[in-house]
N, C-alpha and C positions, 0 to 999 in steps of 0.2 A: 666372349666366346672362348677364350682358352682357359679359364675359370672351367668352362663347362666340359671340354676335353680332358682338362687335368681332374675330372671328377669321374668323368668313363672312365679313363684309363686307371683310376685308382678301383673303381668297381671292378673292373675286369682283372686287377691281381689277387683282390682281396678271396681265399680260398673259400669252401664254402664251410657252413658252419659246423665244428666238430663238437660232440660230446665235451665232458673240462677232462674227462679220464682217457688215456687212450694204453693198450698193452704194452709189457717193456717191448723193446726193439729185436728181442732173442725168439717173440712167436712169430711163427711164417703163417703166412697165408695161403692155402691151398684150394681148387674148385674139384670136388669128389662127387664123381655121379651116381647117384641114388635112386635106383625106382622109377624111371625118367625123366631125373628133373636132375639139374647141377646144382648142387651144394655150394655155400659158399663155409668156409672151418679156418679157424685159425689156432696153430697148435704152438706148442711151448712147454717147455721144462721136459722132467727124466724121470723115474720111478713110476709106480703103480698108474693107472690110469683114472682119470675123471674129467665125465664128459660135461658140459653147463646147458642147459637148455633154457633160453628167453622164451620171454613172452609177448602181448600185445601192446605199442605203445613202443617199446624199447627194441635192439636186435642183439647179438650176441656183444654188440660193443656195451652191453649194462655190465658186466664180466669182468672189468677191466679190474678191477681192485685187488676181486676175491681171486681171479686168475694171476695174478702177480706174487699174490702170497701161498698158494696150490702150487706152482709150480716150482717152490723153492726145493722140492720132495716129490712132486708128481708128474705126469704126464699129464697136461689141462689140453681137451679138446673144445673146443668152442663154438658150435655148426651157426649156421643162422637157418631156421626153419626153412622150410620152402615155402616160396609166394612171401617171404621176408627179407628186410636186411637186403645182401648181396646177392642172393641165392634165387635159381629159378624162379617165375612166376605161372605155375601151368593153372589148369583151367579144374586139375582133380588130385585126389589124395590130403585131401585135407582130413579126414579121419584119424584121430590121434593114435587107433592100433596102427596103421599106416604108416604114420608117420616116426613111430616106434621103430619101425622099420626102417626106414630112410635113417636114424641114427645107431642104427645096426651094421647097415653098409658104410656109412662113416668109418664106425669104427673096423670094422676087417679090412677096409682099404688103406689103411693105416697101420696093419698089424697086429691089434689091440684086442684079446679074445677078453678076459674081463674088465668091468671098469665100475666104481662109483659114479652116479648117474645124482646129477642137479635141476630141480629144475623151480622157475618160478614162475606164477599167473598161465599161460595159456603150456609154458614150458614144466610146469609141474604137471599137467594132463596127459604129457607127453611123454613125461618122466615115470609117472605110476604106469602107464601102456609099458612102456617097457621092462618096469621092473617087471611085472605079471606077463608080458608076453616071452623076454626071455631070464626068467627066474634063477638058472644059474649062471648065467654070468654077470649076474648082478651083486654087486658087491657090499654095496649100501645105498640106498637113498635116500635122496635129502628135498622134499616136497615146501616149496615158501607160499605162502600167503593165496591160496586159490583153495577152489571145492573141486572135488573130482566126482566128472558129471556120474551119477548111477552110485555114488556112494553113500548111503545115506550119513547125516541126515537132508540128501541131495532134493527131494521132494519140496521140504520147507528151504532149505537156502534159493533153491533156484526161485522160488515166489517172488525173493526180495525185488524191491522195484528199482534199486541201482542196477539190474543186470538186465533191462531192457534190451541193450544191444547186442545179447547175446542170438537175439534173432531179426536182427536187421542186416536187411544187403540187398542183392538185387537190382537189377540197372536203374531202377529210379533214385534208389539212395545212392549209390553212384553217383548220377550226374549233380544230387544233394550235396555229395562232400567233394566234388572233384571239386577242385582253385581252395577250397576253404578247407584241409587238409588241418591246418593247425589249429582251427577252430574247433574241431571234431576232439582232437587229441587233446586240447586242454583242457575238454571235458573229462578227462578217466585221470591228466595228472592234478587238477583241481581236486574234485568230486572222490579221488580214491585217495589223496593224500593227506598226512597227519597234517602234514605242514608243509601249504603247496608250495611256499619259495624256496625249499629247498631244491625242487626242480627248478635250477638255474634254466636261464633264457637261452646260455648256448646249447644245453640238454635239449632243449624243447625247440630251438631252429634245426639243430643236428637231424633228431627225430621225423620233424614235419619232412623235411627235405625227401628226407628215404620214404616215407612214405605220400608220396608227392609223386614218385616216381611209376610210369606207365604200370598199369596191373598190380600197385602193390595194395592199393583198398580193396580192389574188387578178391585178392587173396586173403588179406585178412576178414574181410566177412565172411568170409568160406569157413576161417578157423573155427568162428564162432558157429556158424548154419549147422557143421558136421558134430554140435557137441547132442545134437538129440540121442544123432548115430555112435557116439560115446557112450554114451549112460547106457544104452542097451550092447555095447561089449563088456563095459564095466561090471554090469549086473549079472553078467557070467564068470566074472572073472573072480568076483569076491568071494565065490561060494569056495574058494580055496584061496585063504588069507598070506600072504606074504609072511616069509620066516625071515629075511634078512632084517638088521637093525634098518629104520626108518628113523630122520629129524624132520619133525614138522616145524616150522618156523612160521608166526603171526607174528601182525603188527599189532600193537598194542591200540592200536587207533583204526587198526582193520579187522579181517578175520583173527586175530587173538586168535583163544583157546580152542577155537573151533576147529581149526587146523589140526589139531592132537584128535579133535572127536571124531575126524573126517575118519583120519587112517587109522583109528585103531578097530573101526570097521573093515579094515581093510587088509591089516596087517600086526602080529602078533605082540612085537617087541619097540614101540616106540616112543621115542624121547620127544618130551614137549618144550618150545622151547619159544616165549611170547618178547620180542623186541619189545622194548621201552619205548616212549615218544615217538613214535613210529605207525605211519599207514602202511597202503600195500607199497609203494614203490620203497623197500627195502633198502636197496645197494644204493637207492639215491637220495633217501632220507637219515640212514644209520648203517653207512658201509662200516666202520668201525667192529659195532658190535653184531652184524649181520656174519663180519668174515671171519670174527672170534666164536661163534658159536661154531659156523661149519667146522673149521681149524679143531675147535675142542672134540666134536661129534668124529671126526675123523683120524684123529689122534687116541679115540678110545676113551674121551675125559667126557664125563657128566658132569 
């Protein structure tokens, strides 16, 4: 019997499970109200501004790396979406123009009138809304590994039959993933990655957990449901292509080059730039050379 106490009591210290990367100890955590929903942003470092935008699967803690070495020189703001992460979980605004917005009130609640914009997978959607919603204060950006809905060539990418879940949700798929949360999720880091053990197992408890938590699937299907209502802002927005420099970044074992094909539908001046041994999860397969391309793209080096 105290065999079996001294194993509760060891459960009950044991924290719960974090990412292997977490930010230095100098970024603060802030809650910034956006649009009706609270933010959750974690900021750090001095100089110019750049914001990071997550995406599906991961929340702003994927950032940790490339935010360590950004902000040896910058201003790194790091939101977690809404219906994400720390952040609100409301019932609407899942629209990536929308939600462009919500990282617009971010940033003036902060001070911040221009900034470099990052984003990756659901966070890249988010990222071109913004560059194209507000065009000058956009300083550069840097789109990773995703299609952006309404861009062609958007018609044949969205076909592909990996992206099924791009229209799934709904209270029955709900009650489908609710308790089996990490089952769900080690379908996209399986199925999307170069090489899935590089998504170590405390990545993937980290993950399951936050999304485990009340309302955060039934928001992320929303990300996905509102991308129809993407590709129909998007398809207004291309008719006037982006002038600021743009880096597209593929995985070599995911969208690759197609990521350059997307946006230069999109946008005039952009650098291509395909990670080696690498799928889509980037910063968790080849943070390395992931944070040395940004680094180069934003230091002006080709």
């Amino acid at each position: 019997m105290r065999a079996i106490y001294l194993a509760i009591l060891l459960m009950l210290l044991v924290p719960a499970a974090r990412a292997e990367e977490s930010f230095p100890s100098t970024f603060k955590a802030k809650t910034i109200p956006a649009n009706g929903a609270q933010i959750h942003v974690r900021v750090g470092g001095k100089g110019p501004a750049v914001i990071l935008i997550h995406g599906f699967g991961d929340t702003g803690d994927m950032w940790a790396k490339l935010g360590a070495d950004l902000a040896r020189d910058h201003t790194v703001v790091v939101p977690d979406l809404r219906g994400m992460g720390l952040s609100d979980k409301p019932d609407k605004g899942y629209d990536k123009w929308g939600q462009a917005a919500d990282m617009r009130a971010v940033l003036q609640s902060l001070g911040i009138d221009k900034a470099v914009v990052i984003g990756h997978d659901i966070g890249t959607m988010v990222a071109y809304a913004y560059a194209a919603r507000y065009r000058d204060l956009t300083e550069k950006l840097v789109v990773m590994d995703a299609p952006v809905p309404g861009v062609p060539p958007w018609d044949e990418v969205v076909r592909s039959p990996l992206l099924w879940h791009f229209d799934l949700g709904g209270p029955d798929m709900e009650r489908l993933v609710k308790g089996r949360e990490r089952i769900y999720l080690d379908r996209f880091w399986n199925d999307f990655a170069g090489t899935p053990s590089k998504i170590t197992e405390a990545t993937r408890r980290h993950y399951a957990e936050i999304y485990a938590r009340p309302g955060a699937m039934r928001a992320a299907f929303a990300q996905f449901r509102a991308i129809r209502t993407d590709a129909e802002d998007n398809k207004k927005a291309i008719a006037t292509k982006l002038t600021i420099p743009v880096l597209a970044v593929g995985g070599e074992k995911s969208f690759g080059k197609m990521e350059a094909v997307v946006m230069r539908n999109a946008a005039t001046d952009v650098t291509e730039v395909v990670i080696p041994d690498a799928g889509h999860w980037l910063m968790e397969e080849q943070p390395e050379a992931t944070v040395k391309a940004v680094r180069q793209f934003l230091d002006g080096k080709k």
